[in-house]
One Martini backbone bead per residue (centre of mass of N, CA, C, O) as a GRO file, in nm:
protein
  425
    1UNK     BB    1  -2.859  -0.731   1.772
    2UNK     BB    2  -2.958  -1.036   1.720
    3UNK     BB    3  -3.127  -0.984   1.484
    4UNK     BB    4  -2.919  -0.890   1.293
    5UNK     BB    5  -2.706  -1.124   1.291
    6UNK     BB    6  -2.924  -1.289   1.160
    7UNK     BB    7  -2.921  -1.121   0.934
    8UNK     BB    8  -2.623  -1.144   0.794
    9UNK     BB    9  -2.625  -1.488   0.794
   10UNK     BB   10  -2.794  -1.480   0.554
   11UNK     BB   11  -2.587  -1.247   0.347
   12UNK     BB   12  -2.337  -1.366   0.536
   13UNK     BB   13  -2.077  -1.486   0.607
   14UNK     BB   14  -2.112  -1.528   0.942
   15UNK     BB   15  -2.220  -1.228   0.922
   16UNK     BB   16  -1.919  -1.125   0.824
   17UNK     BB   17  -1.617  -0.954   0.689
   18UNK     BB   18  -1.430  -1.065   0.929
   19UNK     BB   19  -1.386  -1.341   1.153
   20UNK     BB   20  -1.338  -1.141   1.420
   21UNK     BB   21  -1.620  -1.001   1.407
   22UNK     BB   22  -1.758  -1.204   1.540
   23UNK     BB   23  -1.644  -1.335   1.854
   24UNK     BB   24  -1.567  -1.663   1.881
   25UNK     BB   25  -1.334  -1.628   2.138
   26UNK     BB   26  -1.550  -1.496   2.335
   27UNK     BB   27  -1.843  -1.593   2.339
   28UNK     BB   28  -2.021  -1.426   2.126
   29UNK     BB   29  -2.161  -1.141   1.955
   30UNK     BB   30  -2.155  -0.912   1.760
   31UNK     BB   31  -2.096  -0.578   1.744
   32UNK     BB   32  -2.270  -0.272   1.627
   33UNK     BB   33  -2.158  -0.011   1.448
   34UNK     BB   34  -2.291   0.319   1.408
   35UNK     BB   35  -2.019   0.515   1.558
   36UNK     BB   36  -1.781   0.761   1.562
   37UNK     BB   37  -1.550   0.956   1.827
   38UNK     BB   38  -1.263   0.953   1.862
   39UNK     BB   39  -1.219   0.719   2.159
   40UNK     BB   40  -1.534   0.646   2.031
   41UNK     BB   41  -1.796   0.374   2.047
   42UNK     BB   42  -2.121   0.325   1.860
   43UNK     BB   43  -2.364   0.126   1.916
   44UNK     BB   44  -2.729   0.030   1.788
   45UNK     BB   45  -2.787   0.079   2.108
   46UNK     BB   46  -2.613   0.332   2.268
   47UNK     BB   47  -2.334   0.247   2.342
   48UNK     BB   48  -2.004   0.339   2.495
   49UNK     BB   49  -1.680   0.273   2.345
   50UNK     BB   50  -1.325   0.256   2.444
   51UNK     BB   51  -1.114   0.229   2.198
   52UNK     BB   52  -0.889  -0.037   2.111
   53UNK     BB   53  -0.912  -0.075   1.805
   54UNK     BB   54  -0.880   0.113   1.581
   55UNK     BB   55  -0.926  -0.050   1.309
   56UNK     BB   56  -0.656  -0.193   1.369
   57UNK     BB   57  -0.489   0.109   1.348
   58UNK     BB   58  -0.530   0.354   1.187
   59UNK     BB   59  -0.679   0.551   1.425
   60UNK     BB   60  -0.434   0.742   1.551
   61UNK     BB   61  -0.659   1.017   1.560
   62UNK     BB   62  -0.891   0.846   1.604
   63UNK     BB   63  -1.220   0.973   1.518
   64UNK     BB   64  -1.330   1.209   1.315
   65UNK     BB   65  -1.123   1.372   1.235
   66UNK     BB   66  -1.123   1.726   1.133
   67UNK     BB   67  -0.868   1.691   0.897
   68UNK     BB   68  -1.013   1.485   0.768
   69UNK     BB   69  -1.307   1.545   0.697
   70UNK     BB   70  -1.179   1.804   0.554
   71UNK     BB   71  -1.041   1.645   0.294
   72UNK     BB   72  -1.300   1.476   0.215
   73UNK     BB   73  -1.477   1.699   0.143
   74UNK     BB   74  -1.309   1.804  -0.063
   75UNK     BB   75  -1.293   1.563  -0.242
   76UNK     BB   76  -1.553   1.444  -0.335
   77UNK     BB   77  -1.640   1.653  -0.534
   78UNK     BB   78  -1.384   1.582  -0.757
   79UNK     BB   79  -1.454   1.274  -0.712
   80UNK     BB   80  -1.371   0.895  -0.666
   81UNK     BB   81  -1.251   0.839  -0.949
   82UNK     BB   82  -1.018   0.767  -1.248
   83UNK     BB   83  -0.758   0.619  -1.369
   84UNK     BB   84  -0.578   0.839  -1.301
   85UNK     BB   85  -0.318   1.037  -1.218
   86UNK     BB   86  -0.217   1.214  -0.926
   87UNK     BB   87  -0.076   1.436  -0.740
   88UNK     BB   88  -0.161   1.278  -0.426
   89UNK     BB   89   0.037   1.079  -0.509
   90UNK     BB   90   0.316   1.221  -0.511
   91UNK     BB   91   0.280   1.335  -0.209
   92UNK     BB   92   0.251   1.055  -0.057
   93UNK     BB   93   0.540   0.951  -0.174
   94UNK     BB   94   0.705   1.125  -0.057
   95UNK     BB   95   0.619   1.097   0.218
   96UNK     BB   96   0.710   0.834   0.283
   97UNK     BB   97   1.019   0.873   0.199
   98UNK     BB   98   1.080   1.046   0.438
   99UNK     BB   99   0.978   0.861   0.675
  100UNK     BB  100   1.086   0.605   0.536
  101UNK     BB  101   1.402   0.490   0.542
  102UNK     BB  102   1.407   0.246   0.290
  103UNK     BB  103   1.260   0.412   0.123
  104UNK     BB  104   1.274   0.531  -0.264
  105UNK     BB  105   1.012   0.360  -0.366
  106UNK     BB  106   0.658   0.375  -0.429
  107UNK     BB  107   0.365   0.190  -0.413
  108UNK     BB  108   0.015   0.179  -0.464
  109UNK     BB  109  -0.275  -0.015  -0.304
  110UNK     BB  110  -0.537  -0.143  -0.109
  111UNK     BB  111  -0.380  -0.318   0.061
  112UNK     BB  112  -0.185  -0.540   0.259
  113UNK     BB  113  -0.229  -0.801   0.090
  114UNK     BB  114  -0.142  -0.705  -0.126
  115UNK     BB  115   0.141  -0.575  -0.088
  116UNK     BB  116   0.258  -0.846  -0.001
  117UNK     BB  117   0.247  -0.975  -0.279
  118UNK     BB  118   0.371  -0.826  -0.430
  119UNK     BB  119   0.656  -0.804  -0.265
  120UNK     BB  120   0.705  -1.125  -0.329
  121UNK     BB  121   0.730  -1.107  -0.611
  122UNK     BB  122   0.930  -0.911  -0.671
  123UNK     BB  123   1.181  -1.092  -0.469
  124UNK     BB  124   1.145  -1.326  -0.708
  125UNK     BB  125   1.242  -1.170  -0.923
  126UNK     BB  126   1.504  -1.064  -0.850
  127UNK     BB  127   1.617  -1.362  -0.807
  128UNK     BB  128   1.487  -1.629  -0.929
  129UNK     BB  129   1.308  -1.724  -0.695
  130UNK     BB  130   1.051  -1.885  -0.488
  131UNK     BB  131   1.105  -1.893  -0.184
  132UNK     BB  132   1.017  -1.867   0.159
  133UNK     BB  133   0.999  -1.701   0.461
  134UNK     BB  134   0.823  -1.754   0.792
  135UNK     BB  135   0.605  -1.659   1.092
  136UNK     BB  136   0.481  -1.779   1.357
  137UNK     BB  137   0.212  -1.614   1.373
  138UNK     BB  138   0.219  -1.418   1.087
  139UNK     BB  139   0.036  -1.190   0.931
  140UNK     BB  140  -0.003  -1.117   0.549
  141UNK     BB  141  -0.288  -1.218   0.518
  142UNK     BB  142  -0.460  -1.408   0.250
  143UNK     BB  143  -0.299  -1.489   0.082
  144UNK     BB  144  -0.186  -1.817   0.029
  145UNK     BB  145   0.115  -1.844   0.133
  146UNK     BB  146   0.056  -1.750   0.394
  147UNK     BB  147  -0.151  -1.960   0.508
  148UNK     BB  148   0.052  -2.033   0.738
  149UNK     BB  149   0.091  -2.052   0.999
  150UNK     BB  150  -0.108  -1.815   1.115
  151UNK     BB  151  -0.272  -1.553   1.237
  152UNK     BB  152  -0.466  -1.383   1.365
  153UNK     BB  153  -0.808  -1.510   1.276
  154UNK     BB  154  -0.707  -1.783   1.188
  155UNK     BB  155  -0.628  -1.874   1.510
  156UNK     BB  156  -0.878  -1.788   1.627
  157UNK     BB  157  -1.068  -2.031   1.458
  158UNK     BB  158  -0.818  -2.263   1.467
  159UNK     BB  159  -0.720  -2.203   1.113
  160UNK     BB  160  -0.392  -2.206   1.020
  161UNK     BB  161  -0.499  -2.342   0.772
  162UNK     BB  162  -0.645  -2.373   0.413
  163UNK     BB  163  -0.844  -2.400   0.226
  164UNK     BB  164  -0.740  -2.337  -0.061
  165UNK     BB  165  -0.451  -2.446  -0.121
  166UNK     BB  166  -0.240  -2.513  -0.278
  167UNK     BB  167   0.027  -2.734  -0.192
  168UNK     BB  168   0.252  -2.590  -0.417
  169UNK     BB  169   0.236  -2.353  -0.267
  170UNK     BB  170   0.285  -2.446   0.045
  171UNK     BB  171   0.570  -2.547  -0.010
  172UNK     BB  172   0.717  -2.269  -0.067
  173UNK     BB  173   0.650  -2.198   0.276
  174UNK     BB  174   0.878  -2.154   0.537
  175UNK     BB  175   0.913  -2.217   0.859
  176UNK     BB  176   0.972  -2.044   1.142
  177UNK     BB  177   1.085  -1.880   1.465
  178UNK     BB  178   1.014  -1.624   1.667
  179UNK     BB  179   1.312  -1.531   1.810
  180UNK     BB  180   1.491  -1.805   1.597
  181UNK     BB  181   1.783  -1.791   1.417
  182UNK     BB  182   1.843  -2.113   1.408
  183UNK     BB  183   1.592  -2.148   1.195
  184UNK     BB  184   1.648  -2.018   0.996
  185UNK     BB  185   1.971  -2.131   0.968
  186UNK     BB  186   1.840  -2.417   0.858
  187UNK     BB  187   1.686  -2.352   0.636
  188UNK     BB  188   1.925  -2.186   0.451
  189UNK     BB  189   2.086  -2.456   0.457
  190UNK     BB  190   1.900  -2.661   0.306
  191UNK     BB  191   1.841  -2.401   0.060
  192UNK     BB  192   2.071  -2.158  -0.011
  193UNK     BB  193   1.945  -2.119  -0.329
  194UNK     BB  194   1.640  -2.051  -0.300
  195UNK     BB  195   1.532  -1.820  -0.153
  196UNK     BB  196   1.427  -1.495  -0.161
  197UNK     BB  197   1.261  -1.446   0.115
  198UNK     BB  198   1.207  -1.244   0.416
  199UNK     BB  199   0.921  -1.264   0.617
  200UNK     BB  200   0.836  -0.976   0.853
  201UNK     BB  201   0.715  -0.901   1.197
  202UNK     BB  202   0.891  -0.678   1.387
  203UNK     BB  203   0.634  -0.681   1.514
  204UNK     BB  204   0.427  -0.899   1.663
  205UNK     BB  205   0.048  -0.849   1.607
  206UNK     BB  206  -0.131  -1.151   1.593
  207UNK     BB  207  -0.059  -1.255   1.901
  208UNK     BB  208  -0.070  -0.966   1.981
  209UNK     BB  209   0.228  -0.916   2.141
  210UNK     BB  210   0.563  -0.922   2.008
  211UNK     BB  211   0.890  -0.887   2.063
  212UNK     BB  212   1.222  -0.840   1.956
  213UNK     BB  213   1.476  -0.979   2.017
  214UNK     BB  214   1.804  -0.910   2.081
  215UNK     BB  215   1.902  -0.932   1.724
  216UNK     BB  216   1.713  -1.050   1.554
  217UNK     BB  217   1.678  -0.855   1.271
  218UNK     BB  218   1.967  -0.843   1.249
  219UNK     BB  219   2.002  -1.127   1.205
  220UNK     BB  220   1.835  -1.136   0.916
  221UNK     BB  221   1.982  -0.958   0.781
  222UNK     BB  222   2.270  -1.096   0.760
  223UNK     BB  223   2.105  -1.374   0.660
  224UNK     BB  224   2.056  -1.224   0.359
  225UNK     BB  225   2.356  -1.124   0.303
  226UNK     BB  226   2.449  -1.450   0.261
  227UNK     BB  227   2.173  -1.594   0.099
  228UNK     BB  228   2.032  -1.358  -0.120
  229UNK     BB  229   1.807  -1.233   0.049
  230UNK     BB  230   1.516  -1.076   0.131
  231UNK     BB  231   1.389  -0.815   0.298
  232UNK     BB  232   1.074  -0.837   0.472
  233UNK     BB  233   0.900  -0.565   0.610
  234UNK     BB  234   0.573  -0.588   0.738
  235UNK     BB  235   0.448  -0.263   0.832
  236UNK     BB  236   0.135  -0.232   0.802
  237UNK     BB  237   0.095  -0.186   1.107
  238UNK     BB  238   0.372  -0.056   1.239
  239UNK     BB  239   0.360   0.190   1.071
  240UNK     BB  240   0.304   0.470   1.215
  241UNK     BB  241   0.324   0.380   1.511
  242UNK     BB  242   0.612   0.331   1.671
  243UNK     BB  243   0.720   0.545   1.451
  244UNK     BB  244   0.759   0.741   1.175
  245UNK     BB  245   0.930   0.458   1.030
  246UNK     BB  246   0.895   0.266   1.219
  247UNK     BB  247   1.043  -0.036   1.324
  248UNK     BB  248   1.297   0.065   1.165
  249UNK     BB  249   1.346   0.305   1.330
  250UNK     BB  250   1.368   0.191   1.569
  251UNK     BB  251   1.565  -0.090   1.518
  252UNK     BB  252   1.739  -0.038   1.355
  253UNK     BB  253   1.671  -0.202   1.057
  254UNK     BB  254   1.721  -0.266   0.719
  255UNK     BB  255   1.529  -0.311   0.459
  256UNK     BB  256   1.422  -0.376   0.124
  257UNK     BB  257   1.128  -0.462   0.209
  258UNK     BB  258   0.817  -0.247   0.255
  259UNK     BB  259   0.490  -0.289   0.395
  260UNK     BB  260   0.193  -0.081   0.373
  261UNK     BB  261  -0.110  -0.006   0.595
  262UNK     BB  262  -0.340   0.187   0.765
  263UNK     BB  263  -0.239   0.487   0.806
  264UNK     BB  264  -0.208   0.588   0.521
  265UNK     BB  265  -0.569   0.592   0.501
  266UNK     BB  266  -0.728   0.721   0.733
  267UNK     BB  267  -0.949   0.493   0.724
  268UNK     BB  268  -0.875   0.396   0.439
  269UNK     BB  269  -0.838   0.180   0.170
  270UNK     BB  270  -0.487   0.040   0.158
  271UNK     BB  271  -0.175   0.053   0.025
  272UNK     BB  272   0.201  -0.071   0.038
  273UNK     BB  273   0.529  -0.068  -0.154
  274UNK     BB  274   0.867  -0.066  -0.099
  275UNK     BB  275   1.225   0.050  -0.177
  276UNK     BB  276   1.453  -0.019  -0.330
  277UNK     BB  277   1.481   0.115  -0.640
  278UNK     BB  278   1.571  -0.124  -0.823
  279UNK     BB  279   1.354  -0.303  -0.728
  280UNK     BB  280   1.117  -0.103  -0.848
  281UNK     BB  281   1.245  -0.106  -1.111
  282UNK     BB  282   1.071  -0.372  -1.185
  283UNK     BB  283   0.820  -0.217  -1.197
  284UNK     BB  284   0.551  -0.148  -1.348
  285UNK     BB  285   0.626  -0.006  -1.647
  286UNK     BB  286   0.970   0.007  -1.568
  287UNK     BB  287   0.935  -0.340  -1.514
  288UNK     BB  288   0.850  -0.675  -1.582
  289UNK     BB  289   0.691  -0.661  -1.321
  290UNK     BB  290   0.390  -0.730  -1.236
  291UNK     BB  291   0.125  -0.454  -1.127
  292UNK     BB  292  -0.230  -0.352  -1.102
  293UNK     BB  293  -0.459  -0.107  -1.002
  294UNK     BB  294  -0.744   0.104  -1.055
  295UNK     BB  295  -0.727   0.207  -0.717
  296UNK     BB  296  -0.505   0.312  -0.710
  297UNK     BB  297  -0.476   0.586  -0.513
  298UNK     BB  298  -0.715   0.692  -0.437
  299UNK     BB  299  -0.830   1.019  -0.349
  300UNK     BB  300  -0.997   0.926  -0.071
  301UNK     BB  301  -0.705   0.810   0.036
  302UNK     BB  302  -0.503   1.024  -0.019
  303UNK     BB  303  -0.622   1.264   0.155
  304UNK     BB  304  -0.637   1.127   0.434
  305UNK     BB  305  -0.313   0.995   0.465
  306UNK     BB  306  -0.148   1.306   0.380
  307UNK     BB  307  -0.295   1.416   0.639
  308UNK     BB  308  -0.187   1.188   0.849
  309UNK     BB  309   0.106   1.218   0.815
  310UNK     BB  310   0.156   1.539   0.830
  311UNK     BB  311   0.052   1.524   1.159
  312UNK     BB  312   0.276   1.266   1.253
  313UNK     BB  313   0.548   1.485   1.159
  314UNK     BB  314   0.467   1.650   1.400
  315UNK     BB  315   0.615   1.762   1.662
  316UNK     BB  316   0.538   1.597   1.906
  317UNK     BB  317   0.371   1.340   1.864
  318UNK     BB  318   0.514   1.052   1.953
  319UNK     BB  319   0.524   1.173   2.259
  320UNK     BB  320   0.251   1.188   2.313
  321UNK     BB  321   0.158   0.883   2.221
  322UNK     BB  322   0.363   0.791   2.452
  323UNK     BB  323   0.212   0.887   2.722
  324UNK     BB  324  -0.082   0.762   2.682
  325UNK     BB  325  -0.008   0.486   2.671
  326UNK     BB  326   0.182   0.468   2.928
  327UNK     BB  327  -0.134   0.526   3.092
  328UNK     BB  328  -0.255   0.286   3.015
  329UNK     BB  329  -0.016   0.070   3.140
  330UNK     BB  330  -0.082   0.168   3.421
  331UNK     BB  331  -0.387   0.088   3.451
  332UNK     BB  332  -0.387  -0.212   3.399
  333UNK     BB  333  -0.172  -0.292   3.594
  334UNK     BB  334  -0.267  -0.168   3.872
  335UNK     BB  335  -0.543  -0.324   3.842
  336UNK     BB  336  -0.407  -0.627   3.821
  337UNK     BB  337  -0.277  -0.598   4.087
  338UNK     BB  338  -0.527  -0.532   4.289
  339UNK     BB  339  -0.668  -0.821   4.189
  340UNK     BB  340  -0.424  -1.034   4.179
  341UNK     BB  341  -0.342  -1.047   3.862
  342UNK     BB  342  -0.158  -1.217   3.623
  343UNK     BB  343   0.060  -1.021   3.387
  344UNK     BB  344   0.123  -0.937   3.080
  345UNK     BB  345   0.262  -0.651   2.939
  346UNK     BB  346   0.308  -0.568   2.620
  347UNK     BB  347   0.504  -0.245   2.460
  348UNK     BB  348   0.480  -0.051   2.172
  349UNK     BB  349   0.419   0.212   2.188
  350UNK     BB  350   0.083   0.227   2.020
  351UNK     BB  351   0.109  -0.107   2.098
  352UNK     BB  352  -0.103  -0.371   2.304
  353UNK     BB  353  -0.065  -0.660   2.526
  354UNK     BB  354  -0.249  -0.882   2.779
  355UNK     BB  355  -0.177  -1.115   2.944
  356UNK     BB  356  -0.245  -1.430   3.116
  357UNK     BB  357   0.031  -1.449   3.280
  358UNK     BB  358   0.368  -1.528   3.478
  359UNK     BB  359   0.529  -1.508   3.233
  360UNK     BB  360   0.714  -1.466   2.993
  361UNK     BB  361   0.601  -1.339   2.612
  362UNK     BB  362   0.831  -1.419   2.329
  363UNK     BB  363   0.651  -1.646   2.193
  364UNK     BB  364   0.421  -1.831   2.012
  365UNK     BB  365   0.420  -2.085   2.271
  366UNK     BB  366   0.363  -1.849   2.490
  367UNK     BB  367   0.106  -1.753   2.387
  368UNK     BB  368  -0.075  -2.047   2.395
  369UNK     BB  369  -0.040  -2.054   2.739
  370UNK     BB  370  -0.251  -1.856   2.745
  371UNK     BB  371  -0.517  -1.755   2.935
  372UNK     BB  372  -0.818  -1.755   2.802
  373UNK     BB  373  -1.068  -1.800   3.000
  374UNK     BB  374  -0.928  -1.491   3.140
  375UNK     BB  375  -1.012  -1.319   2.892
  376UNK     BB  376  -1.278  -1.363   2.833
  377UNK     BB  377  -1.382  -1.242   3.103
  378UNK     BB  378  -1.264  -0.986   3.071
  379UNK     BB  379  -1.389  -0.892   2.829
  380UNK     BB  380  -1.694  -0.921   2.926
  381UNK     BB  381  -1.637  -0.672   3.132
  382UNK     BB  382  -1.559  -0.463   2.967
  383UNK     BB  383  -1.791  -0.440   2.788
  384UNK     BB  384  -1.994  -0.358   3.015
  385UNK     BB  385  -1.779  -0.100   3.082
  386UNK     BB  386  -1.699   0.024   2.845
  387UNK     BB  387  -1.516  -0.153   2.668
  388UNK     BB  388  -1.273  -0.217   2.332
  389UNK     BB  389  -1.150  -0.461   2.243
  390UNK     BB  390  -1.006  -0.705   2.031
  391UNK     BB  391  -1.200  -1.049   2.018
  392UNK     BB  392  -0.898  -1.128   2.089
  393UNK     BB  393  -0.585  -1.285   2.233
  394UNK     BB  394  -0.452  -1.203   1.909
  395UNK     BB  395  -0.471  -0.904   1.941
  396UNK     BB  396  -0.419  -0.580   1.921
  397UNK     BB  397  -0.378  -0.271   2.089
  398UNK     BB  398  -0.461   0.087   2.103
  399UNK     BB  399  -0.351   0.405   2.041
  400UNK     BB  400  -0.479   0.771   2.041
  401UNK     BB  401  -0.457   1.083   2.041
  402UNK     BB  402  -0.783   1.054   2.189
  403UNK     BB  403  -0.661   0.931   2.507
  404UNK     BB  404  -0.738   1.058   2.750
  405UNK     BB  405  -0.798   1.116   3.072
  406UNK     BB  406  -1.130   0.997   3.080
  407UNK     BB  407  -1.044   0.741   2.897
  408UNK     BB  408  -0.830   0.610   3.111
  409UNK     BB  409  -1.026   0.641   3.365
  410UNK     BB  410  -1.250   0.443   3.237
  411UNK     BB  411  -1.029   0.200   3.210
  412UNK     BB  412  -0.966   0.144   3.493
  413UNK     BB  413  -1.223   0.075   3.620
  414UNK     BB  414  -1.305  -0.160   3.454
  415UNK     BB  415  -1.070  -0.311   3.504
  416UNK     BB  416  -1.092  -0.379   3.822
  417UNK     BB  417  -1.329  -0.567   3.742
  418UNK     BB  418  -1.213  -0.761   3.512
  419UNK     BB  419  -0.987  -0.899   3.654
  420UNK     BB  420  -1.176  -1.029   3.891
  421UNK     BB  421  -1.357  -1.129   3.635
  422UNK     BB  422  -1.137  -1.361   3.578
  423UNK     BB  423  -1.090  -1.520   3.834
  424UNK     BB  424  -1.322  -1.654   3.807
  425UNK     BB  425  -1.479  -1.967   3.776
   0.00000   0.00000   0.00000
């Protein structure tokens, strides 16, 4: 494996094409993966790890689901890319809008960032305002606007902010504290008629995870509709990860905008944006703000996702994903309890992360605080024993569908190995 690393290094920067699964905040070398099925991956020297990574969130339903499979096998046939509408986009823009609460219109675009992207310039437009607020540790995408204190790879990497963002773009992005609505009404106090759109992880995935306290979200609702502000949730992770519509249903709390991507394309590339009607209806063609993308809708990302939305429809999908993850949930709690290592272990629905805290982890600065040095030997001894979770301590694991009574007991155990080699010095 380090021969290969050595070989993509030449031809890629950084030997990566996104820079955690470089390896850098753990000390190693990137694994290189060879193939997947259900809840485990294999590396291209033949080693088994049951994967908490589900490529960072689609693989909801494990991995090479048989009824992906035979979506993707079914559509290959019929052409990869048209330019031009199909049934399948119609299809799964219904079934988006019956399952999202807040969405009454959806565009489908590439990825999450171009979705974010997209959904900040309509809120832009819509007000006819520049500014916007983001939150420390929340990740949006590679945007320029967005790379302001971010969180997930940048933040791995050490840099919060990056070169090659004009300055006047990032002028117009206003940082406030996640779970802290006091930051909040002080910057739109400050420019009361300056902000577009307030752009917010309602559930904070980028920093590991973190939930949204009491009454955040809604006061963060009440303050936009006080200063004319719009709300976009971001629910790229989120979005059919943690309820059927997504963290807006889980905690009651409508936005006027929502981006989406990770699960929509049953783990192809894809992405969208949707809300309120009026809103959307000033996108191109309906109306004067441009965006546009040749692949957008691509068909084998549209027969993929629309048979993964069908899936996750089905009733008692989310209750059964639901004691799955509190299975994963119990497994490492009690493990580290074993070895006698304190953690924090945050989870919402089937997406959580373990802390190497003392106390509650609320805060991007309580994030900060944890012990990184007890993560690095942590993971290297998961992955020892056949477990893949995440290469940082800022990203979310996952849990999906295929996550059974064999796969929790194989991570119970390496767990318990695990927590104990955290401790050594």
């Amino acid at each position: 494996m380090n021969e290969l690393f050595e070989r993509a290094k030449r031809v890629i920067p950084g030997g990566v094409n996104s820079p955690v699964r470089a390896y850098k905040s753990v000390g190693l070398e990137p694994i290189f993966i060879a193939g997947a099925r259900g809840a485990w991956v294999t590396d291209v020297d033949g080693k088994d790890y049951v994967d908490y990574v589900l490529s960072y969130g689609p693989a909801i339903l494990g991995h090479a689901h048989p009824a992906l499979n035979e979506a993707l096998m079914a559509a290959i046939p019929r052409g990869v890319s048209y330019g031009a509408p199909t049934l399948g986009e119609v299809e799964i823009a219904e079934q988006i809008c019956a399952m999202v609460p807040s969405v009454e219109m959806v565009r489908l675009v590439n990825s999450g960032t171009e979705a974010t992207m997209s959904a900040l310039r309509l809120a832009r437009a819509a007000t006819g305002r520049d500014r916007f607020i983001k939150f420390d540790g929340n990740y949006h995408g590679h945007g320029d606007g967005f790379l302001v204190k971010a969180g997930s790879g940048a933040l791995t990497l050490g840099h919060p902010d990056s070169p090659g963002v004009p300055k006047s773009w990032a002028e117009l992005t206003s940082v406030a504290d996640y779970n802290d609505l006091a930051s909040v009404r002080a910057l739109l106090e400050k420019r009361p008629e300056d902000y577009a759109a307030i752009i917010v992880e309602p559930i904070a995935g980028n920093i590991g995870l973190v939930k949204p306290a009491a009454g955040f979200l809604d006061g963060l609702r009440a303050l936009c509709d006080e200063f004319g502000a719009l709300l976009i949730f971001d629910e790229v992770m989120t979005g059919f990860r943690v309820a059927p519509g997504g963290a807006q249903e889980r905690f009651g709390v409508r936005p006027d905008l929502t981006t989406l991507g990770k699960v929509i394309g049953g783990g192809l590339p894809v992405g969208a944006y949707g809300g309120r009607r009026d809103l959307m209806e000033m996108v191109a063609p309906a109306g004067p703000m441009y965006q546009a993308g040749t692949l957008s809708g691509n068909p084998l990302a549209v027969s993929a996702g629309l048979t993964a939305l069908r899936l996750l429809a089905a009733p008692g999908f989310f209750e059964d994903l639901e004691r799955r993850s509190a299975a994963v949930e119990e497994a490492l709690t009690s493990a580290a309890a074993e070895a006698g290592c304190p953690i924090v272990l945050n989870r919402v629905g089937s997406m959580f992360c373990p802390y190497f805290s003392e106390t509650p982890v609320t805060t991007f600065a309580e994030v900060m605080k944890t012990d990184r040095q007890r993560h690095r030997r942590f993971f290297m001894s998961l992955l020892e024993g056949g477990v893949m979770p995440a290469p940082s301590p800022f990203e979310a694991w996952f849990v999906s569908s295929a996550h059974g009574e064999a796969e929790i007991e194989h991570t119970r155990v390496a767990a318990r190995r695990a927590f104990r080699a955290a401790l050594e010095d």
